[in-house]
C-alpha positions as protocol buffer text, in pm:
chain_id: "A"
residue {
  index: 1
  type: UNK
  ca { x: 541 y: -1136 z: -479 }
}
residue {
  index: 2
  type: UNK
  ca { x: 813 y: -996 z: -732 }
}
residue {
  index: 3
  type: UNK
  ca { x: 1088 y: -800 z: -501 }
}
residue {
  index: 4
  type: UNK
  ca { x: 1223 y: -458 z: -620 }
}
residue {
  index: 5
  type: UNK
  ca { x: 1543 y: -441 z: -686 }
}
residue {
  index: 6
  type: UNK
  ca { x: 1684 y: -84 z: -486 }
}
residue {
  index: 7
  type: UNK
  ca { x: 1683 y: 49 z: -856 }
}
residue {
  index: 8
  type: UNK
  ca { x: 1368 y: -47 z: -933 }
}
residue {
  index: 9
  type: UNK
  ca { x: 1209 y: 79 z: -652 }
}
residue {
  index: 10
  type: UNK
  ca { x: 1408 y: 440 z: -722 }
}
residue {
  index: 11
  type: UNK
  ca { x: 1276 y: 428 z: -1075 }
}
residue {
  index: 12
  type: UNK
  ca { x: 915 y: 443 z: -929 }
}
residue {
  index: 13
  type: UNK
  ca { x: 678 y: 755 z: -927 }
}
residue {
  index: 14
  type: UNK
  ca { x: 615 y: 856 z: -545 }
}
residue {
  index: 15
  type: UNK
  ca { x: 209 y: 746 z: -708 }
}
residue {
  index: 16
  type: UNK
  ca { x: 297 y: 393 z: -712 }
}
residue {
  index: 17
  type: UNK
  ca { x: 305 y: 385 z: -325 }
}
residue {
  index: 18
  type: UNK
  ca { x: 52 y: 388 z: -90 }
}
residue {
  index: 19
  type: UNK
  ca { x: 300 y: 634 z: 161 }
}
residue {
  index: 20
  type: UNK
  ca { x: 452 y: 862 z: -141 }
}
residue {
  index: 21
  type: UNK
  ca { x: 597 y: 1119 z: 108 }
}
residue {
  index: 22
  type: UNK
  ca { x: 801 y: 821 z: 291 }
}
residue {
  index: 23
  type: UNK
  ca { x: 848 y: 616 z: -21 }
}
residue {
  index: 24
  type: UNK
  ca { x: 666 y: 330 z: 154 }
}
residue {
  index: 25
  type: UNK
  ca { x: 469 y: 37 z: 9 }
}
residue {
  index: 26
  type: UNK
  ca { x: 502 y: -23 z: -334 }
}
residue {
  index: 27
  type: UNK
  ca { x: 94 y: -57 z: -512 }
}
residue {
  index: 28
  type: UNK
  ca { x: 221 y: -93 z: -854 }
}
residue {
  index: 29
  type: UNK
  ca { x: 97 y: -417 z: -929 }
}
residue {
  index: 30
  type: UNK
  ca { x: -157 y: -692 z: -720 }
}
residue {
  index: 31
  type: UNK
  ca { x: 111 y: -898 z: -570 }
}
residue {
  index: 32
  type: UNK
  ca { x: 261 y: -552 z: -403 }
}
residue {
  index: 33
  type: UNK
  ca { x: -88 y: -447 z: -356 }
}
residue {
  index: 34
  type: UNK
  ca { x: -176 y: -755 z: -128 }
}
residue {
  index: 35
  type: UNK
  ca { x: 171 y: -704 z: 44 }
}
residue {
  index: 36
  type: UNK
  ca { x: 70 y: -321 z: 109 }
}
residue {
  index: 37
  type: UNK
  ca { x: -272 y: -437 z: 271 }
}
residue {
  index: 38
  type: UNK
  ca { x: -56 y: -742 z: 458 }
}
residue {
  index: 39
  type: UNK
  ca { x: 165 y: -517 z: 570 }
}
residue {
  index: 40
  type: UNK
  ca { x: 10 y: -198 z: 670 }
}
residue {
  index: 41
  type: UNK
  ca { x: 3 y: -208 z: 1036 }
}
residue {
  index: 42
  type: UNK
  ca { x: 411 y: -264 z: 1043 }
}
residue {
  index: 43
  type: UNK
  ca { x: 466 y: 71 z: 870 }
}
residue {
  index: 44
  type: UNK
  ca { x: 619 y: 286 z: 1109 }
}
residue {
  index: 45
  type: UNK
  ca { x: 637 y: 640 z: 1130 }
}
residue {
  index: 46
  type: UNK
  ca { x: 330 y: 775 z: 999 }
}
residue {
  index: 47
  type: UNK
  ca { x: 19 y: 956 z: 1111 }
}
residue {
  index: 48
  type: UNK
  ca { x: -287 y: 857 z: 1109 }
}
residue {
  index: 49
  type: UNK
  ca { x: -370 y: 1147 z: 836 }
}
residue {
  index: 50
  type: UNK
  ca { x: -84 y: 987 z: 627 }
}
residue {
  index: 51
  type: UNK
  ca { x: -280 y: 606 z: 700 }
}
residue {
  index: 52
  type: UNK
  ca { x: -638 y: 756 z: 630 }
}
residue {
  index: 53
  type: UNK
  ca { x: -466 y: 863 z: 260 }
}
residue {
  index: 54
  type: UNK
  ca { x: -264 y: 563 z: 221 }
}
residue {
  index: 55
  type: UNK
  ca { x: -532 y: 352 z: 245 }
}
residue {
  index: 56
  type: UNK
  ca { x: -738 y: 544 z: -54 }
}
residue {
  index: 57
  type: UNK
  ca { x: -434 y: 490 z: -238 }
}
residue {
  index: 58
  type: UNK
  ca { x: -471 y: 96 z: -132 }
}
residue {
  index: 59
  type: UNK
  ca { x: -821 y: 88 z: -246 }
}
residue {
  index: 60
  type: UNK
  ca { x: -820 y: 267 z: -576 }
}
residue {
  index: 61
  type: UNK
  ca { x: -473 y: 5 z: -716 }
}
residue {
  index: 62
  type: UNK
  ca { x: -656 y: -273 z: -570 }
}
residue {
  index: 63
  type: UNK
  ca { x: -973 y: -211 z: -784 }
}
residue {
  index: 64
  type: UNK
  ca { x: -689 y: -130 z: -1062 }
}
residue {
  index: 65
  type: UNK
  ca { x: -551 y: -461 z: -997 }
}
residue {
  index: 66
  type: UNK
  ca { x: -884 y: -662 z: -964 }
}
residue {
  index: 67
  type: UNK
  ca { x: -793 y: -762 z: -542 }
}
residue {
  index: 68
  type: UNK
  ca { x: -1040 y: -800 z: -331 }
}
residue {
  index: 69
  type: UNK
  ca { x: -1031 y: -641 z: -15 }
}
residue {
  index: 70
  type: UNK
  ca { x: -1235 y: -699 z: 265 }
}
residue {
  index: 71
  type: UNK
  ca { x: -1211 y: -421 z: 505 }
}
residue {
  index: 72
  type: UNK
  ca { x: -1357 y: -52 z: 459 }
}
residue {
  index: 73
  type: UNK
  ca { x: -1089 y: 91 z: 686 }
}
residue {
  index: 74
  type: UNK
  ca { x: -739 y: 28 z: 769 }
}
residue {
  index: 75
  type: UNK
  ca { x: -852 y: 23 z: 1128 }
}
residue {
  index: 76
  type: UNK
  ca { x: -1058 y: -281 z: 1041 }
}
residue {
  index: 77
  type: UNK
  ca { x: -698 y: -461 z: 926 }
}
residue {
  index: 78
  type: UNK
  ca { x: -668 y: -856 z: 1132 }
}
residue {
  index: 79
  type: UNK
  ca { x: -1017 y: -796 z: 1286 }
}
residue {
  index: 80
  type: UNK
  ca { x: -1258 y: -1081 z: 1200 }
}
């Protein structure tokens, strides 16, 4: 995955992450995308209204972005 610089990830449009309001998870290309997904459950400080939303945002870059992702919700995250 490319790493933001702090600049970089000022310059980017509260859009480009899957928690705009909190500035969280950066979805602006696939390698962040499959981060976001990776990551998801470690995000702290967030309702489940704010996950539910997030997780739209998830889907629609990663069909953007051409990754495949396997779960429907972000409740089914690390379940097999």
């Amino acid at each position: 995955m490319s790493e933001l610089s702090e600049k970089q990830r000022d310059n980017l449009d509260d859009d480009k992450f899957a928690f705009p309001e909190q500035r969280k998870e950066p979805i602006e290309n696939a390698s962040h995308v499959r981060n976001a997904i990776a990551r998801f459950n470690q995000v702290e400080g967030v309702s489940d209204d704010d996950r539910d939303a997030a997780w739209k945002r998830i889907k629609k870059a990663a069909k953007k972005y051409d990754v495949e992702v396997n779960e429907d919700s972000w409740r089914d995250i690390g379940k097999d």
